[in-house]
N, C-alpha and C positions, 0 to 999 in steps of 0.2 A: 504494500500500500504506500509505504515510504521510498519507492524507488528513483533514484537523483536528488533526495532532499537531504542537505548536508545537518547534521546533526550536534554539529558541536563547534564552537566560535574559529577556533585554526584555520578550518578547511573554508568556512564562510570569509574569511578575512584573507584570502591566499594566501595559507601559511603565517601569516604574521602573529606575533607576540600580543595578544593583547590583555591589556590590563584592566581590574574590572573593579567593582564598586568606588567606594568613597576616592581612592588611590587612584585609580584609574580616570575618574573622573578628573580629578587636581593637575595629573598629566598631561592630559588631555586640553583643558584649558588653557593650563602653561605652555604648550607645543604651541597651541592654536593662537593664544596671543603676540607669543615672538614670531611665527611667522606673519600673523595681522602685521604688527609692528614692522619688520623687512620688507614684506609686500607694498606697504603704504608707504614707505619712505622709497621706496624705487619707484612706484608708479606717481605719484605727487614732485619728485626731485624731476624726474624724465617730462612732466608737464610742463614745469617751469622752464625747462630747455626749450621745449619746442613752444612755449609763448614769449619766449626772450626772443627764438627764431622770427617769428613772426613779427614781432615789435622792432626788426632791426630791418625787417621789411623782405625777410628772405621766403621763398613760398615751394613749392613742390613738394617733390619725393620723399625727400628726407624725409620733410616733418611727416606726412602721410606714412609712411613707414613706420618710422618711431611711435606714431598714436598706435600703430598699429599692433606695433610690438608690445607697446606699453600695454593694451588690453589685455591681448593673446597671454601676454606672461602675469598678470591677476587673475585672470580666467584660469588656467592652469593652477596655477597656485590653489585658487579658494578650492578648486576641486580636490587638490590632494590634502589639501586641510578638511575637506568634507566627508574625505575616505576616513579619519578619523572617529567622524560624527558630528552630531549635533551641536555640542558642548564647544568644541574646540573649534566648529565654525563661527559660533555666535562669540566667542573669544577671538577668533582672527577676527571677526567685522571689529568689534572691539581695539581692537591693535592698529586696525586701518586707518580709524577714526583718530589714535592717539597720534600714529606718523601726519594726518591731516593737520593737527595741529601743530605740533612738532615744525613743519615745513611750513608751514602762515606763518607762522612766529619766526622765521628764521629771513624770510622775506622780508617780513614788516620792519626787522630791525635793518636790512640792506638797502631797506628804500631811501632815499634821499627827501 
């Protein structure tokens, strides 16, 4: 009746380690916040380049690229933070938010 239904967390997680209750959870959010945190400060740093670009009057490829990159590689990311779960994706949004501020703040003080 069970036939192809994986029955125990290993096989469901391809093989992977994973850690469970209270502990598992703290992990998990910890993971999912530092990569939040990495994630947002490259995709926020990589924005300002490409509106510095534009502000200097430069247009094409490049920046169309680089947006492009810049998604692509969030996108990727929150997905492998989402293989974790629930926890530690709501902790990477988290982490995004903190490099959002993080990089305003960092601007604000270089403006003239």
């Amino acid at each position: 009746m069970l036939v192809g239904v994986a029955l125990d967390a290993r096989a469901m997680t391809g093989g992977l380690a994973v850690l469970t209750g209270p502990l598992g959870l703290l992990a998990g959010a910890l993971a999912g916040a530092v990569a939040g945190v990495a994630l947002g400060h490259l995709y926020f740093r990589s924005l300002r380049h490409s509106v510095d670009r534009m502000v200097e009057g430069r247009s094409g490829g490049r920046i169309l690229a680089l947006t492009l990159l810049r998604v692509a590689l969030l996108g990727l990311g929150l997905l492998a933070v989402a293989r974790m779960g629930a926890v530690a994706l709501v902790a990477a949004t988290g982490g995004i938010l903190v490099a959002r501020s993080r990089v305003l703040r960092q601007v604000e003080r270089e403006a003239p």
